[in-house]
N, C-alpha and C positions, 0 to 999 in steps of 0.2 A: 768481374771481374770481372773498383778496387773493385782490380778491378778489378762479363762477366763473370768474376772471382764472387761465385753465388755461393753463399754461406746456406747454413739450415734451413732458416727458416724462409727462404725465399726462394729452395726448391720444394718446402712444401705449401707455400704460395703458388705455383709452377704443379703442383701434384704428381710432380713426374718421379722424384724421389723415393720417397713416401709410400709404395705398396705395403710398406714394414707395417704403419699406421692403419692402414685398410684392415691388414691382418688384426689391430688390435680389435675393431668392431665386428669381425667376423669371430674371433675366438670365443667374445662377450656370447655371438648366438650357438657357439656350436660347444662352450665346454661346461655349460650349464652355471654361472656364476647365480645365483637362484638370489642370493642372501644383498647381491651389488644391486641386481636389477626390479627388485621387487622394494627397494628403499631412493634408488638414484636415478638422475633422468642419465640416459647414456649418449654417452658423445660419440662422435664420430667424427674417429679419427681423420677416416676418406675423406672430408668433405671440410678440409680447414680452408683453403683455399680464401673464402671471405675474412676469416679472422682465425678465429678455430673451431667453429662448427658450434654444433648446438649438446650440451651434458647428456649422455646415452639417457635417452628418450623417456620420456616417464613411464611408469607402469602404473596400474590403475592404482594398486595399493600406495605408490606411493604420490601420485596426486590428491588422493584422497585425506592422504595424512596433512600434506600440506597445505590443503585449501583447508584443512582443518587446523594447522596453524595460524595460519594467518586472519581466519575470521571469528575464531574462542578469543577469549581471553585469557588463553596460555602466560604463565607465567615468564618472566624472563629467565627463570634457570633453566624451564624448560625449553625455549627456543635454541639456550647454549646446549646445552645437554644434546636436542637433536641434533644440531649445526655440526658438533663437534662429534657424533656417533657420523653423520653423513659423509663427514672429513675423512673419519679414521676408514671409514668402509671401500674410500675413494682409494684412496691409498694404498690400502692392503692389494685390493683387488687389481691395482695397477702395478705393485709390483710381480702380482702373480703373471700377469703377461707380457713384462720384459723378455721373457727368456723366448717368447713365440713371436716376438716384433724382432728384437736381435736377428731370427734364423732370415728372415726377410731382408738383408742388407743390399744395400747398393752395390752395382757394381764399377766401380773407379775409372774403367777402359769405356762405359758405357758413352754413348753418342744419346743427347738429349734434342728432341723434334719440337720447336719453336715453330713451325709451316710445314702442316703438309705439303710431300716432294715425291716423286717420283726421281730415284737415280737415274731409272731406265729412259728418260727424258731429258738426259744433261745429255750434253753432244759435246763441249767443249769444258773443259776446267785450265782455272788458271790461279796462280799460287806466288804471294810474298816469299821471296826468303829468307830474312832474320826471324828467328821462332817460330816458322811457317815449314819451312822445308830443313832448314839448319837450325838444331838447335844447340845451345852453348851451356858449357858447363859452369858451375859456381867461382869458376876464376876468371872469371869476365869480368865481374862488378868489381870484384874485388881490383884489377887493372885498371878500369876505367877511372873508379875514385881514388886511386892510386896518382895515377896519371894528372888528373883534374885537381889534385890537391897540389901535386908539386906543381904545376904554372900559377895556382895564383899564389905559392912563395915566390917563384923566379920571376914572372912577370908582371903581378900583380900588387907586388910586394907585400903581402900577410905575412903574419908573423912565424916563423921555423918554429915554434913550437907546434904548430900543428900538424907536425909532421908525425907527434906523439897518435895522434887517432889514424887509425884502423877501421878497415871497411866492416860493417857491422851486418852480417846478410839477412838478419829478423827485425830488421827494426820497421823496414816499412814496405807497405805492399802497394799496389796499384790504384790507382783510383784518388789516391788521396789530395785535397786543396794545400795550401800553402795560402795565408794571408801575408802577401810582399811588404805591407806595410808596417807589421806588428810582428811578421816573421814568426807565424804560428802556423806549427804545421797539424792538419786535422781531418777529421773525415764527417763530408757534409751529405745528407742522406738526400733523395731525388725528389725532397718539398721542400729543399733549403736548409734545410734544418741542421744546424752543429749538431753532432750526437757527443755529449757531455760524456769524459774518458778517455776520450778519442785527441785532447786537443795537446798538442806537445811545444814547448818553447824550448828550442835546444834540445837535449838528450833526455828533457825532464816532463811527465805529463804540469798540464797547469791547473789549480783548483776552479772544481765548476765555476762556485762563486763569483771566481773574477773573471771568469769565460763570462759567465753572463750578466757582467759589471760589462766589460770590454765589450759588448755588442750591444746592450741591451735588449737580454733577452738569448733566445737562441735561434732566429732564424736571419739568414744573409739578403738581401733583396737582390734580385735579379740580377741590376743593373751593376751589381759587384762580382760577379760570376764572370768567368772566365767565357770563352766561346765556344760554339759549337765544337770545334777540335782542340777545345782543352788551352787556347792561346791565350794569354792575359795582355787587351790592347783598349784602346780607348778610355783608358782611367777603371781599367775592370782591375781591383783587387787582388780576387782570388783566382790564381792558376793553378788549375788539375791537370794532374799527375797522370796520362795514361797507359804510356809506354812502357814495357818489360826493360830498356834500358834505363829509364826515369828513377828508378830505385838509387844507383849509385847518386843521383844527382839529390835526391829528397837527405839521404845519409851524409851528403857531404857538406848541404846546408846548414841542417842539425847539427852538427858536429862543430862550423865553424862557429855558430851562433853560442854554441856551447861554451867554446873557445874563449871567445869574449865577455859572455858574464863571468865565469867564471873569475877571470883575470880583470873583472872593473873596466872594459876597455868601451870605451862609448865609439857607436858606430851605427850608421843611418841603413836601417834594412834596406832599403829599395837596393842602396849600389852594393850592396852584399850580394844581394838575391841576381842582379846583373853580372856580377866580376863572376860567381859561381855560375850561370847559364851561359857565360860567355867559355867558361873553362872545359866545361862539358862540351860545348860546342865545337871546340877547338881539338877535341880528342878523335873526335871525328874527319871534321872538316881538314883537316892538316895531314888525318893518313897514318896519326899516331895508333891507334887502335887497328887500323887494319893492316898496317906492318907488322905487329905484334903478335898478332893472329896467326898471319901467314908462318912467320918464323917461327909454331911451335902450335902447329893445328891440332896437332892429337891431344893437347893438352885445354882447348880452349875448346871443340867443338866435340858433339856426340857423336861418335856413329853412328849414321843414318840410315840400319837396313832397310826400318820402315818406309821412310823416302824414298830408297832407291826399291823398292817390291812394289809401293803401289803407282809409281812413276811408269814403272817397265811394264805392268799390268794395265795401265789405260793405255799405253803405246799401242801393245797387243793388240787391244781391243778395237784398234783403229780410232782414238777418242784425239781429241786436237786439244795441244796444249800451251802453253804460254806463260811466262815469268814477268811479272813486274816489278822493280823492287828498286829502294833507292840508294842500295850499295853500290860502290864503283865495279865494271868489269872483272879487274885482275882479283879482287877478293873473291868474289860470286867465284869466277872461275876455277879459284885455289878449293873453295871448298866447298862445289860440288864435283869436280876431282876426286875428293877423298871421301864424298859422303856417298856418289852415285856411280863413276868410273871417269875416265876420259873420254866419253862419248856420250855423256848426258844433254851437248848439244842438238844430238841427233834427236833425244826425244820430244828437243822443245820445236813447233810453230815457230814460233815468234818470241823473243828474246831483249827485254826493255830494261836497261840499270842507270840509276840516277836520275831515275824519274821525279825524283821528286815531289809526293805522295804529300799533303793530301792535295796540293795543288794542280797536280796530272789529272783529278777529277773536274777541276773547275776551270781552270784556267786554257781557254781557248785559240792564245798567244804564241805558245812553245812549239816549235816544230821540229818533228823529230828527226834526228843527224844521224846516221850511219857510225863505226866504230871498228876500227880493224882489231885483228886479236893484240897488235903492238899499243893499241892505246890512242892511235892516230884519228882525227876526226876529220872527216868528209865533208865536203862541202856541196856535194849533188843535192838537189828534190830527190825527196823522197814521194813516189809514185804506189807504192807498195810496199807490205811486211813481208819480207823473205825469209824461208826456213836457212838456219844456217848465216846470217848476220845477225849484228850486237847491234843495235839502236841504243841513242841516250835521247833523255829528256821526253819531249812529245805531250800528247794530252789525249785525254778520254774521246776525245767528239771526233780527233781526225782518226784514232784505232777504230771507231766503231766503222769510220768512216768507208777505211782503207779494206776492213776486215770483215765488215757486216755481221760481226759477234753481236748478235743484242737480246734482252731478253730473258727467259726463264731456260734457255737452253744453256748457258752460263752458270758456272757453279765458281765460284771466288774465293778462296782461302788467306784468311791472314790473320793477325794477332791482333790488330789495334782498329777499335769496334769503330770509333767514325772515320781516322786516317785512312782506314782500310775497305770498310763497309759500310759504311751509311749511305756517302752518296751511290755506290752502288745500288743499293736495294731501293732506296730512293727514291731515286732520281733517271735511275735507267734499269729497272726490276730485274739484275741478275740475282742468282741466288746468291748468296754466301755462308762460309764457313768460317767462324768464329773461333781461332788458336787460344785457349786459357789454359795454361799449363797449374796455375793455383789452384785450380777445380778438385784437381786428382785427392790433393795432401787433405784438403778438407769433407771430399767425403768420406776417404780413411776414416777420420777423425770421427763424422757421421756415426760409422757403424760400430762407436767403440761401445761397450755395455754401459761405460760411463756416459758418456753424451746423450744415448736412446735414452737412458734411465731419468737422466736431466730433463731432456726436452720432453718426455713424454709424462711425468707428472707436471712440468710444468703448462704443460698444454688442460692436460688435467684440473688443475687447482685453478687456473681460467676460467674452466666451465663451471667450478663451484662459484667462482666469483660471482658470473656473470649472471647466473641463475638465481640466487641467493639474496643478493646485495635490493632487492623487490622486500625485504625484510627489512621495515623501516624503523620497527623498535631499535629502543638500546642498546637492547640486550645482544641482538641478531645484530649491529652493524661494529659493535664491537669486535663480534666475530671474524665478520667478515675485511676488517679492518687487519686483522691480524693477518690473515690472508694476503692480504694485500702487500703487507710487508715482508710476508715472506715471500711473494713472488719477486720485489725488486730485488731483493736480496740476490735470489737464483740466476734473474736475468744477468748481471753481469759474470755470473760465473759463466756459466753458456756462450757468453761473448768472448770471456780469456779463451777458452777451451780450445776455441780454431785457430789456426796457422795463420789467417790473413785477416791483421786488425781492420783492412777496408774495408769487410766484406760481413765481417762479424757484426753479430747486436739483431735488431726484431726488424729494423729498417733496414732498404738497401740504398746504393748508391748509385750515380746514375748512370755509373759504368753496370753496372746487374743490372738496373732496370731498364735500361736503354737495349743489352746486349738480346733481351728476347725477341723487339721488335723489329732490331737490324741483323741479322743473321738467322739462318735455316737451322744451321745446326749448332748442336755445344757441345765436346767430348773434353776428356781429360791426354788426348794426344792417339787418337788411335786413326789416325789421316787412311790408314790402308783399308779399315773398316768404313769409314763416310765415302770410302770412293768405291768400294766393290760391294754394298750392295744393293742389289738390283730394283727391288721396289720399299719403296720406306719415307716415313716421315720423318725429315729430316728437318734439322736447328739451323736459324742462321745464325747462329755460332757455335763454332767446336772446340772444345777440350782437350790439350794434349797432354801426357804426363813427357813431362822433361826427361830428354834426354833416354830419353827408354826405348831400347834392341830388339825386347822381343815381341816375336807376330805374334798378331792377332787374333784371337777363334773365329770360326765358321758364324757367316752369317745370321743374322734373326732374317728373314724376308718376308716376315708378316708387314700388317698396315697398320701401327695402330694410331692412333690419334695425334691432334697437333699437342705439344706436351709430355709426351710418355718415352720415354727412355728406349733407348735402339741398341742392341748386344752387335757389334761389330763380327768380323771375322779377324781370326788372329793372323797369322801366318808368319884508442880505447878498447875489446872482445864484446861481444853479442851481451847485448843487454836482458835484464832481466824481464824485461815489457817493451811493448813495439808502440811505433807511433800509430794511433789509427783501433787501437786494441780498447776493448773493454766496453763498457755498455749503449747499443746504438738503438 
């Protein structure tokens, strides 16, 4: 995270998660299970990483048994008989070690290490401010698609009935495509792949069947993918979703599409999908939204003590800092006012808005204009970044130019994995720090007894499968057949289970798959802990939890591996199913 917004199982892809599962293969050798391991091969949990590792390890008695299956002439009740005593021994014995995987939980505030980093090696950090440094509370969206739905009544002329829906705040999460032409909104996994569940028209999921009638099949080719930064241009189909703002836009799509079947009303998706991109646009680009804001900040944005502690603590520290971001001045400056003081100036370097992101990285063109605090634009060259002026616009190649920032002494923080960081790390190897406030609610969800208990037989009855299914009789494939369906069964309950349908299911998306390779670090929002401590392998991308006051705990300052989880210091109503939700 859809976006990385990393579900289960693709932080125990990642191993970083997961010590819980370690535990399960260490309690196997230390609380004498005598009756599991002297009949099953043992798995191990530690080591799912390729798939899910290999069934706890055989014991001589019970290879013996089963080379002794497979080469008598055992009857077939006896192969069920065994199959189904191996079954039940799996089971038991797995639930006996929930309760010692459970005490192993994640921690929510943790910062996940994607490259090893040394902090103590960053000299300069610099930081987005929508969901980077300011983050906003759940009546944003609700405003936004608010706003966005009454212009295209007034200007667009859609019909006043739609004034009947309501911003829905679980319907959809990050990451997710939109097909413009068939106006299906969905979540496609990082080999193309539709994840069947997931595919919604309107407010309503749509049956696999004709998902995969309407594509033939389930994978999108390339050439219908949206671009690197999620843009739908050249005849690309599908545009993804990556932005924390992009929710009210995916909800207000849904909704109008909703709108119109329901009411019989024929209507060509494409200028649907345009009048609503244009609307959204407009709530923006016009001021509407950041009037709104300003007029009633404590209502819209969090309080940022953590922003403002770990701000003033690399000032301290003598560390050089800088803002990029592609909000207009007078907002930025409303609300780091109330999130930092009246002198948060003072702690930036260098001070960049309306940059306009993600083409500030590429685009070589744009020269950057001076800005007085009245809003007035300058017409001098710019010669140099001065502490203490507002710059707009500009581009990557003349800041490095100006500034001689370059490199792994750069540490980058922001929300949106390619507008933010990709070409960064890329293209000019700063580090960066990856903003996923989705992270938090889902590894909650992680460490409920329900979810371990889930995932952990069903990683389980895997390794019966996968072990088993070498039993080519009848009798044994029968078995293992049954298995099998009750694993699909499971799978999509594990995929409802999470908060964020893009993220959920065995596959990810190429917002999670993407977000390991482009950012250092991943936290659930703990910014004060990725910036103070001192030596650590850090993610490039971080994790914040929304809107959340309280500091931080005392540093971990160990070194562990690229992968392993870093303990910071402290200091219409909602539908019943979300778009993107159920089995990926």
């Amino acid at each position: 995270m859809t976006s990385l917004s990393l579900s289960f199982s693709t932080l125990v892809k990642n191993k970083d998660c997961l010590q819980k599962l370690t535990v399960f293969c260490n309690a196997l050798h230390t609380q004498g299970f005598r009756s599991l391991r002297a009949r099953l091969w043992k798995r191990d949990f530690g080591a799912m990483s390729p798939g899910v590792g290999h069934v706890l390890g055989q014991q001589p008695g019970a290879k013996q048994f089963a080379a002794t299956m497979c080469t008598s002439s055992a009857s077939g009740q006896d192969m069920t008989n065994w199959l189904l005593s191996v079954y039940n021994d799996t089971k038991r014995q797995t639930e006996d070690l929930i309760p010692a995987i459970s005490r192993n939980s994640v921690n929510p505030d943790t910062i996940f290490a994607n490259n090893e980093m040394s902090l103590g090696d960053i000299e300069i950090y610099g930081f987005d401010y929508d969901y980077t440094l300011a983050f906003y509370s759940s009546h944003l969206h609700t405003l936004i698609f608010n706003i966005a739905r009454d212009i295209l009544i007034t200007e667009h002329r859609y019909p006043e009935g739609l004034r009947e829906y309501e911003y829905i705040p679980n319907f959809a999460v990050r990451g997710l495509h939109y097909d413009v032409q068939k106006a299906l909104l969905m979540k496609i996994d990082a080999f193309h792949y539709i994840q069947l569940g997931t595919v919604y028209r309107g407010l309503h999921p749509v049956p696999e069947q004709e998902v995969i009638a309407m594509y033939e099949g389930c994978h999108v080719p390339l050439e219908n993918m949206s671009d690197f930064y999620g843009k739908s241009s050249h005849g690309h189909t599908m545009k993804q979703f990556m932005d924390i703002f992009s929710l009210p836009e995916m909800t207000l799509l849904s909704c109008v599409n909703d709108f119109f079947m329901r009411h019989n009303i024929d209507y060509e998706p494409v200028h649907l999908y345009k009048d609503v991109k244009e609307a959204i646009g407009d709530v923006h680009i016009k001021g509407i939204l950041y009037r709104a804001v300003e007029a009633d900040i404590e209502k819209y944005i969090c309080y940022g003590e953590q922003s403002q502690a770990v701000l003033k603590k690399l000032f301290e520290h003598g560390k050089k800092m800088f803002l990029i971001t592609n909000s207009p001045f007078d907002f930025v400056d409303r609300g780091m006012n109330y999130i930092v003081g009246k002198d948060w100036r003072d702690l930036f370097d260098i001070v960049i808005v309306q940059a306009d992101k993600p083409g500030f990285f590429n685009d070589r063109r744009k020269p950057f204009r001076r800005v007085t605090d009245k809003g007035v634009l300058l017409w001098d060259r710019i010669h140099r970044l001065e502490k203490g002026q507002i710059y707009k616009q500009g581009n990557l190649y003349e800041f490095l130019r100006l500034t001689g920032w370059r490199g792994s002494k750069v540490l980058y923080f922001g929300d949106h994995i390619y507008s933010d960081l990709a070409d960064l790390t890329l293209k000019h190897g700063w580090r960066t720090g990856a903003i996923i406030p989705e992270l938090r609610k889902e590894i909650k969800i992680m460490n409920t007894e329900q979810y371990v208990h889930m995932m952990t037989w069903l990683q389980a009855l895997t390794g019966l499968i996968e072990d088993m299914q070498v039993h080519r009789d009848t009798a044994s494939q029968a078995v293992v057949q049954e298995w099998i369906k009750e694993r699909e069964t499971m799978r999509p309950k594990t995929s409802s289970t999470l908060s964020s349908g893009a993220s959920s299911g065995r596959t990810t998306t190429p917002l999670t798959s993407r977000g390991g390779s482009l950012a250092s670090l991943t936290s659930t929002w703990r910014l004060s802990a990725a910036c103070s401590t001192t030596t650590s392998s850090t993610p490039s991308s971080l994790a914040v939890p929304r809107c959340s006051t309280s500091r931080p705990s005392g540093p971990n300052r160990g070194r562990p591996g690229p992968g392993t989880p870093l303990h910071g210091p402290t200091g219409p109503k909602p539908a019943p199913s979300r778009a993107g939700e159920g089995q990926s």
